[in-house]
N, C-alpha and C positions, 0 to 999 in steps of 0.2 A: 685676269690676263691683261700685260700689258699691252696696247696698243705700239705700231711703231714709231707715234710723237711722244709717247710716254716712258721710252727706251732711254738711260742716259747716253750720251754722246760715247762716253768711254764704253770701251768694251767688256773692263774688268767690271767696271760698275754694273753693268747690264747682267753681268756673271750673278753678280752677287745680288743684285735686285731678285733671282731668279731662284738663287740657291742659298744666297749667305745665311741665313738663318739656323744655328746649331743642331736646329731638330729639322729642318728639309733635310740637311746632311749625312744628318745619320739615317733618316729615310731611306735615303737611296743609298747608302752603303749596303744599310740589309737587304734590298731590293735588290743589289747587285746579284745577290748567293741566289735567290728565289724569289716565287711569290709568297707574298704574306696575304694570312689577313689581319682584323683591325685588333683584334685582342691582342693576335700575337705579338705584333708592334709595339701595342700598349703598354704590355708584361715585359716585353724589352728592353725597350728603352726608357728604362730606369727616368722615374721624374716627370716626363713627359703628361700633361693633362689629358682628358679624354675631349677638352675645347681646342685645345692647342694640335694635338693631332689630327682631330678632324679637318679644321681650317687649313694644316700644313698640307695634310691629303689633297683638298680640294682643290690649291692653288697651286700646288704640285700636278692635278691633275689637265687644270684651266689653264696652263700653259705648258700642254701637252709634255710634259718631262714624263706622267707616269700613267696609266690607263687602269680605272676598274672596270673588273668582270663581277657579273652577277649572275650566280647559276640559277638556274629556275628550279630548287629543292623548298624542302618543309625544314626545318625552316632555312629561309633563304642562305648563299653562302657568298660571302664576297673577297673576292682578291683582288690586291694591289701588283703590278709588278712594273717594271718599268718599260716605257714607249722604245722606240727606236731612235728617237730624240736624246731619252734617259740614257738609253745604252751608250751615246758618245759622249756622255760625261764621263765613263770610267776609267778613263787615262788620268780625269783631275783632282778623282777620287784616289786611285791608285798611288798616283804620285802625292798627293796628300798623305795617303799611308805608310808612305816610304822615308817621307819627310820628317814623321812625327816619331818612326823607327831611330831614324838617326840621330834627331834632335834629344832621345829619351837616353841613347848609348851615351852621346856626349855629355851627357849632362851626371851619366852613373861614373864617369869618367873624370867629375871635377871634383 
């Protein structure tokens, strides 16, 4: 977790210090729909390492964007879903989706 001397100045940068990474982002896309848990993430997101997601988890989680539950079962069960934090990114995820809609029309267009 960043500290707030550890923030960049800009605010886009701070964005993206927080989220840019191609697999925090699709994290919380799926996260938007539900909770997950770690396999099912794994199994999804095509590519993704079992090091690389763990890490993305934690620091997704250490800067409160997304919160695990851990049910007290045999054997244990855990889910990701996203904080209240998380939840107001999805205007920039949103419009990310909306973006990448139009960008793919115009481009079946050229």
């Amino acid at each position: 977790m960043m500290t707030k001397e550890e923030m960049p100045d800009c605010p886009v940068a701070t964005t993206v210090a927080l989220i840019g990474s191609k697999w925090k982002l699709l994290i919380i896309r799926n996260l938007q729909v539900r909770p997950w848990r770690f396999n099912e993430l794994r199994k999804d997101l095509e590519g993704i390492s079992q090091k690389v997601l763990t890490d993305s988890l934690r620091s997704l989680e250490d800067d409160g964007i997304i919160t695990r539950t851990v049910y007290p079962e045999v054997p244990p069960r855990v889910e990701y879903a996203l904080s209240e934090l998380g939840e107001s990114m999805r205007p920039i995820i949103d419009s990310m989706e909306a973006w990448g809609i139009s960008y793919k029309k115009s481009m079946a267009n050229t």
